[in-house]
FIKOLLUM-404357 format. One record per residue: residue in three letters; x, y, z of N, C-alpha, C in turn. Coordinates in steps of 0.2 Angstrom, whole numbers, plus 5000, padded with zeros to 4 digits. Each point is the difference from the previous one (the first is absolute). Layout:
BEGIN
  residuo  neast  nnorth   nup  caeast  canorth  caup  ceast  cnorth   cup
      ALA      X       Y     Z       X        Y     Z      X       Y     Z
...
// end
This chain:
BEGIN
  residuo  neast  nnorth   nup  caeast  canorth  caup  ceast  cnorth   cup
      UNK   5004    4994  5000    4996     5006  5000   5004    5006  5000
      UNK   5000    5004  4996    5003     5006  4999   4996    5006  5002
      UNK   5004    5004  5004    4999     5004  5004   5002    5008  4998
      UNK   4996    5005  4999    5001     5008  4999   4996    5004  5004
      UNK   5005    5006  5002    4996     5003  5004   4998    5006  4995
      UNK   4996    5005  5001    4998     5005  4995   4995    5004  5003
      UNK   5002    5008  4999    4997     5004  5005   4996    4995  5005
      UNK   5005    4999  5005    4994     4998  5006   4997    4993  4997
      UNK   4998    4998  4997    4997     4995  4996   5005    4992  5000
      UNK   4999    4995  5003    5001     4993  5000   4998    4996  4994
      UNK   5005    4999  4995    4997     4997  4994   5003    4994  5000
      UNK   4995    4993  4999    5006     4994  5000   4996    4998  4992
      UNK   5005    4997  5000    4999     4994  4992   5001    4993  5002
      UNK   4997    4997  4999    5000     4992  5001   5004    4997  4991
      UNK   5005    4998  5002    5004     4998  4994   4997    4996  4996
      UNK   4994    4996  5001    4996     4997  4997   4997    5003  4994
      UNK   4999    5007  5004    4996     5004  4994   5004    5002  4993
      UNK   5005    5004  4999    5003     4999  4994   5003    4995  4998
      UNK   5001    4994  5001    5002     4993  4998   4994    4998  4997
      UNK   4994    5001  5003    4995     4996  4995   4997    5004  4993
      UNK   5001    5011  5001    5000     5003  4995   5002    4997  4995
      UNK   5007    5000  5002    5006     4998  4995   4999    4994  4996
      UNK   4997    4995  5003    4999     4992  4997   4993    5001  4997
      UNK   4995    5006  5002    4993     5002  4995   5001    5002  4995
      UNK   5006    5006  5000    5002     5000  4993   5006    4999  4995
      UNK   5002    4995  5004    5006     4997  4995   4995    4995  4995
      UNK   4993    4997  5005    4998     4992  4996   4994    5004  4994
      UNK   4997    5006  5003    4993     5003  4998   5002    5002  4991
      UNK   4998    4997  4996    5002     5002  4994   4994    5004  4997
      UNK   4995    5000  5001    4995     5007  4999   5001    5005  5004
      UNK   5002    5002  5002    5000     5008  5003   4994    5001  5007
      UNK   4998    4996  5001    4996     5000  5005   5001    5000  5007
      UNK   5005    4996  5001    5007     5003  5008   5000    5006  5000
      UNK   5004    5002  4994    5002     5007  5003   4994    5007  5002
      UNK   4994    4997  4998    4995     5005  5000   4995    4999  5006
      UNK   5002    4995  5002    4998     4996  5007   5003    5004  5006
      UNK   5007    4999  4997    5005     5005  5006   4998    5007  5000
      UNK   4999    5002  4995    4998     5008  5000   4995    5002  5003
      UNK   4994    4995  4996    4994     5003  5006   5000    4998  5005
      UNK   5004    4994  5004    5002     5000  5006   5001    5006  5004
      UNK   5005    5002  4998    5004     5006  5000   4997    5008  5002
      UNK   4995    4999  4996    4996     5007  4997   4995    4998  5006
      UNK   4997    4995  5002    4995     4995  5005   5003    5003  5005
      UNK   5007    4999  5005    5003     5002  5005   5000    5007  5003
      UNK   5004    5004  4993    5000     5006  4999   4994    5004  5004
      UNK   4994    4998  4995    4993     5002  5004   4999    5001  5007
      UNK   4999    4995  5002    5003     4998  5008   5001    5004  5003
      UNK   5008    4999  5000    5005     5004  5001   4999    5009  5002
      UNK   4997    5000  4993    4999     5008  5000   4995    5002  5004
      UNK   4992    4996  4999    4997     5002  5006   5000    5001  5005
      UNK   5006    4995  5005    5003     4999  5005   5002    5008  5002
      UNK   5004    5002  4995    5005     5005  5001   4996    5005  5000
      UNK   4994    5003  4994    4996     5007  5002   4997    5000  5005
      UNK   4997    4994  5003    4995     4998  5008   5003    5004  5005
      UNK   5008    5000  4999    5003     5002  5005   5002    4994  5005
      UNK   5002    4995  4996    5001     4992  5003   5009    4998  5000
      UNK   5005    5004  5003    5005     4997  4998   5003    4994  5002
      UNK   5000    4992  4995    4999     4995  5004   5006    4998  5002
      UNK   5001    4996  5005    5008     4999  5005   5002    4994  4994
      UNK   4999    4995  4998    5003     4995  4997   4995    5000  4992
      UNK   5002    4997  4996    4999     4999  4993   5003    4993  4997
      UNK   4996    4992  5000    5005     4995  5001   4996    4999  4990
      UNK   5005    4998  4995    4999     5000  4995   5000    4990  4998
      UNK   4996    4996  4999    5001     4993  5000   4996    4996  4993
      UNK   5001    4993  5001    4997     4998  4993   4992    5001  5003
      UNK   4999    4999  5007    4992     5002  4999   4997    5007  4999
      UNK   5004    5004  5000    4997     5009  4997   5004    5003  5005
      UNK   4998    5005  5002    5003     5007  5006   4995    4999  5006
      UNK   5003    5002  5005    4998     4998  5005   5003    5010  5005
      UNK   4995    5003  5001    5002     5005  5005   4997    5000  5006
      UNK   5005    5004  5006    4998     4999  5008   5000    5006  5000
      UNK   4996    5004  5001    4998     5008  5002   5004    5002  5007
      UNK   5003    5004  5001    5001     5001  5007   4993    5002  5004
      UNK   5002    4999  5008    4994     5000  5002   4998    5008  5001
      UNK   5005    5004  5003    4996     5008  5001   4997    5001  4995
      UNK   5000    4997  4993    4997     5003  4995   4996    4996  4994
      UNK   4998    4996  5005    4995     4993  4996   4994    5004  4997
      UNK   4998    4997  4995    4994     5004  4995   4995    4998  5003
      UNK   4993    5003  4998    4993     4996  5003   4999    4995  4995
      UNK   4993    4997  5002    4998     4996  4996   4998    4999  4995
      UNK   4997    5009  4999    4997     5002  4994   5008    5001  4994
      UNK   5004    5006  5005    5006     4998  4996   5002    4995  4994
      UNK   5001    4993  5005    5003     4997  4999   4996    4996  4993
      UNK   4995    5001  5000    4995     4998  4995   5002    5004  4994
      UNK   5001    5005  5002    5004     5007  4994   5005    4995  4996
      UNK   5007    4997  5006    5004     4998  4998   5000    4995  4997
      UNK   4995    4995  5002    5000     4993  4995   4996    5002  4993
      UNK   4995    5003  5000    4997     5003  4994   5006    5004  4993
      UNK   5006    5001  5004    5005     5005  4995   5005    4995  4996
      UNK   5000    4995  5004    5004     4994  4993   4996    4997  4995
      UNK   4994    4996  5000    4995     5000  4996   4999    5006  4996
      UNK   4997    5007  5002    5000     5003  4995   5004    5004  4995
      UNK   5007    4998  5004    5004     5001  4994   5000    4996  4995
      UNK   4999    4993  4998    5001     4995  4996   4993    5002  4995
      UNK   4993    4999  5005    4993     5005  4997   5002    5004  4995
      UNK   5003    5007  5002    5001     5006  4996   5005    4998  4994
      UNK   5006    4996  5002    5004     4998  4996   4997    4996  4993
      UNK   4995    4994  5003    4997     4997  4995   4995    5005  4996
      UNK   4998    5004  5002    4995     5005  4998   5002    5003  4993
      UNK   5008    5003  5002    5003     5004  4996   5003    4996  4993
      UNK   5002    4996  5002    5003     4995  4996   4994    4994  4995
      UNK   4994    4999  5004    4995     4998  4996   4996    5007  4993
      UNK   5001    5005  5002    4997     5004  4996   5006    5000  4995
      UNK   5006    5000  5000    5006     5001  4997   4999    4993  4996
      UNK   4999    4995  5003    5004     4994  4995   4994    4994  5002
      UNK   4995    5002  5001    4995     4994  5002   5003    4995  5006
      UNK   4998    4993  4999    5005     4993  5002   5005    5001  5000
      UNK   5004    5002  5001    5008     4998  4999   5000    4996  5006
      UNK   5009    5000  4999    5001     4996  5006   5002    5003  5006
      UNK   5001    5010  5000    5004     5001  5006   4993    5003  5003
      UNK   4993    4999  4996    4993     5004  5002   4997    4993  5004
      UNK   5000    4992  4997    4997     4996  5005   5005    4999  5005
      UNK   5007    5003  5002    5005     4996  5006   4998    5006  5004
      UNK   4999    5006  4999    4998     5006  5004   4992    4998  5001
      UNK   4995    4999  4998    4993     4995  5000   5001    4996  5007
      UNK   5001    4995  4998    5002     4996  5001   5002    5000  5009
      UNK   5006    5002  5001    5004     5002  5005   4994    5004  5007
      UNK   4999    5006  4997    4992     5002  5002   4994    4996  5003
      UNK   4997    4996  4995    4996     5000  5001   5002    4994  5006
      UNK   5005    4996  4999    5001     4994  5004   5002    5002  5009
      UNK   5003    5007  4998    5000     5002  5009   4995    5002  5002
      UNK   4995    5000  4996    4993     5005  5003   4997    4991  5002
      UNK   5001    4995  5000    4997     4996  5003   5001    5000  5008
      UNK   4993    4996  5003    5002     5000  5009   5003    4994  5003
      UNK   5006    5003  4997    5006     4991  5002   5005    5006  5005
      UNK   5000    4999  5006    5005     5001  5004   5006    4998  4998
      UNK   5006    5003  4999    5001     5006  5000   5001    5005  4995
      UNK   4994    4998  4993    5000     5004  4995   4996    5007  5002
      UNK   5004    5006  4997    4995     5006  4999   4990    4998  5004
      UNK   5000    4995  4994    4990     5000  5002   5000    4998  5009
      UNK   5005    4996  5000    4999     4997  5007   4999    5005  5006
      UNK   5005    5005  4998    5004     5004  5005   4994    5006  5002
      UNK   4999    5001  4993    4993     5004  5000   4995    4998  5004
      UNK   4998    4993  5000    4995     4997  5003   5000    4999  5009
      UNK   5008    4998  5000    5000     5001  5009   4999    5005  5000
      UNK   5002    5009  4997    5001     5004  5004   4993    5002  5001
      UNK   4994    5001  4997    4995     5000  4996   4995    4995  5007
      UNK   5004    4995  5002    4995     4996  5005   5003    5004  5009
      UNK   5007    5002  4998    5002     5002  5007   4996    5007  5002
      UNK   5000    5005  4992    4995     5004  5002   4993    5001  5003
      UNK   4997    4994  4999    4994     4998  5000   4999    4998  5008
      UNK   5006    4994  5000    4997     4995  5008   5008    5001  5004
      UNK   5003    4997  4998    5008     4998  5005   5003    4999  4996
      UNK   5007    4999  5002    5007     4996  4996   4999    4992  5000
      UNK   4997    4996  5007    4999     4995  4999   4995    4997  4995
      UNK   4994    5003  5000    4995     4999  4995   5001    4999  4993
      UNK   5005    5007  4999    5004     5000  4992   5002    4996  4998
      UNK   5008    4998  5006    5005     4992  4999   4996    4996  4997
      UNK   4994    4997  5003    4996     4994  5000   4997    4999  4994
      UNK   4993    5006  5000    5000     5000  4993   5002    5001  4994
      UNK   5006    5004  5000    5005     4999  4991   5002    4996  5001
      UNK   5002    4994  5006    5002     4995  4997   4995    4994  4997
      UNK   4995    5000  5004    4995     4997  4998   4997    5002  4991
      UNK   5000    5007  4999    4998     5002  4994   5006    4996  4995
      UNK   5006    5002  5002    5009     4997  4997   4997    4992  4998
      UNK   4998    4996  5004    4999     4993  4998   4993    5001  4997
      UNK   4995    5002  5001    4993     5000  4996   5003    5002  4994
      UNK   5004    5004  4997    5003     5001  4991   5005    4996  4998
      UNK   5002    4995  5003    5005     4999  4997   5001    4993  5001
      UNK   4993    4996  5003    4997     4995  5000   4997    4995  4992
      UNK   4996    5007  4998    4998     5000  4993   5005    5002  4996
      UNK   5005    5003  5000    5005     5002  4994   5004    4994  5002
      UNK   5004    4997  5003    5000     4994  4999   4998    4995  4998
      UNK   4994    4999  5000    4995     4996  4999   5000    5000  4988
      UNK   4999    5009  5001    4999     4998  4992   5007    5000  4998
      UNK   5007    5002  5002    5005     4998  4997   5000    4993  4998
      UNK   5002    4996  5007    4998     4992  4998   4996    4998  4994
      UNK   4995    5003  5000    4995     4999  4995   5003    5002  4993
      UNK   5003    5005  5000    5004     5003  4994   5005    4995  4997
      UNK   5005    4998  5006    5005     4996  4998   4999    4994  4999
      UNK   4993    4996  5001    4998     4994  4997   4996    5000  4995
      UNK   4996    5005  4999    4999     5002  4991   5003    5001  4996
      UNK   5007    5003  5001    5004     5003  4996   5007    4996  4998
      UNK   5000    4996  5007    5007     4996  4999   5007    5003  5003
      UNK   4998    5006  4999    5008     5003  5001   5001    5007  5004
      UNK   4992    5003  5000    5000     5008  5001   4999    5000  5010
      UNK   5007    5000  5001    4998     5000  5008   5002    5008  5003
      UNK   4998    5005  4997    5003     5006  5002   4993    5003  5007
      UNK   4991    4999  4996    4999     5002  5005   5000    4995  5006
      UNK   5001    4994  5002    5002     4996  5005   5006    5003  5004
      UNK   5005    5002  4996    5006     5000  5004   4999    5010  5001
      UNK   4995    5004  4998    4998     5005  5003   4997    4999  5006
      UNK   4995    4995  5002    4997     4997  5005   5006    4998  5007
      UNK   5005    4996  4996    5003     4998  5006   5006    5006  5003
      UNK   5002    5005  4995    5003     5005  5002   4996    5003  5005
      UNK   4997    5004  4999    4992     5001  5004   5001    4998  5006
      UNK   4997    4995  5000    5000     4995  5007   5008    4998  5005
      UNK   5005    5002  4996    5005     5001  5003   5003    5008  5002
      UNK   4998    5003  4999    4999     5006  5000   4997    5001  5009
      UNK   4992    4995  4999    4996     5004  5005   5004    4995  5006
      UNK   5003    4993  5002    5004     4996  5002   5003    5006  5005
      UNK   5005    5003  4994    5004     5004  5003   5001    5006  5002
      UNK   4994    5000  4999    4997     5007  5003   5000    4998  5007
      UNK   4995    4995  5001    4998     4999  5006   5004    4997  5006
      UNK   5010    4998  4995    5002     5000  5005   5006    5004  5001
      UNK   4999    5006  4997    5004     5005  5002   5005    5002  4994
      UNK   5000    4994  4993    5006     5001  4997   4999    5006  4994
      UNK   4993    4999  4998    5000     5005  4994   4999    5004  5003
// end
């Protein structure tokens, strides 16, 4: 894990992550790795910058193969509502992005990876954007307990079915296991969420 410090700011990299960049676009011969990284990228960015107009300077920044991960310091932790600002600004960059880019070039491919990227964080899979949105959204409403419980419960109610039709896909199809293996990412995701590591 590599470690920088920056204004005040703790950034690590987990070495995992540019190792697997590098191996996406050494094998990707379509061009669609590299477009995956960028809206990534532009995804983060979003974020990021929310955080920062909020008036949120966060203490650590850990950058990994599961996405970014920020820890807010505590005198200057964002509300709820906020924080709802903040997950809605990676999503709507990819939104705007595909926006801009479908009126320019319809389908392409940098218009469905920006599509794509979007719409899939606006799902209520802890700890995707929709998820994030959703606890905060229940914490507002009842308690922090009540939130934990139900996004995970809602985490499993989605990705029970997307599961369910991937298998489906990959035994019709013979060979297309991507949305299955978007299902078990997913569900590894929400794993590790719930034991502290994403």
């Amino acid at each position: 894990m590599l470690r920088l410090r920056v204004g005040g700011i703790l950034f690590r990299l987990s070495l995992l992550f540019p190792a697997t960049v590098v191996v996406m676009l050494t094998f990707d011969q379509s061009g669609m790795a590299a477009w995956c990284v960028a809206a990534s990228a532009m995804h983060e960015t979003g974020h990021f910058l929310a955080l920062v107009l909020l008036g949120s300077r966060p203490e650590s920044v850990t950058l990994g193969v599961f996405g970014m991960r920020v820890v807010q310091r505590p005198q200057n932790r964002l509300s709820y509502r906020q924080n709802i600002v903040v997950s809605l600004a990676g999503p709507a960059v990819n939104l705007i992005s595909f926006a801009v880019l479908f009126s320019v070039g319809g389908w392409s491919v940098p218009a469905s990876v920006h599509f794509m990227l979007g719409a899939m964080n606006l799902m209520p899979v802890e700890p995707l954007d929709g998820g994030q949105i959703l606890y905060q959204l229940l914490a507002l409403w009842k308690d922090e307990t009540f939130a934990e419980r139900t996004a995970f419960a809602v985490s499993l109610c989605t990705l029970a079915p997307l599961a369910a039709a991937g298998f489906y896909v990959l035994i019709d199809s013979g060979y297309n296991f991507t949305l299955l293996m978007l299902a078990l990412y997913l569900g590894l995701l929400v794993i590790f969420k719930r034991r502290g590591i994403a």
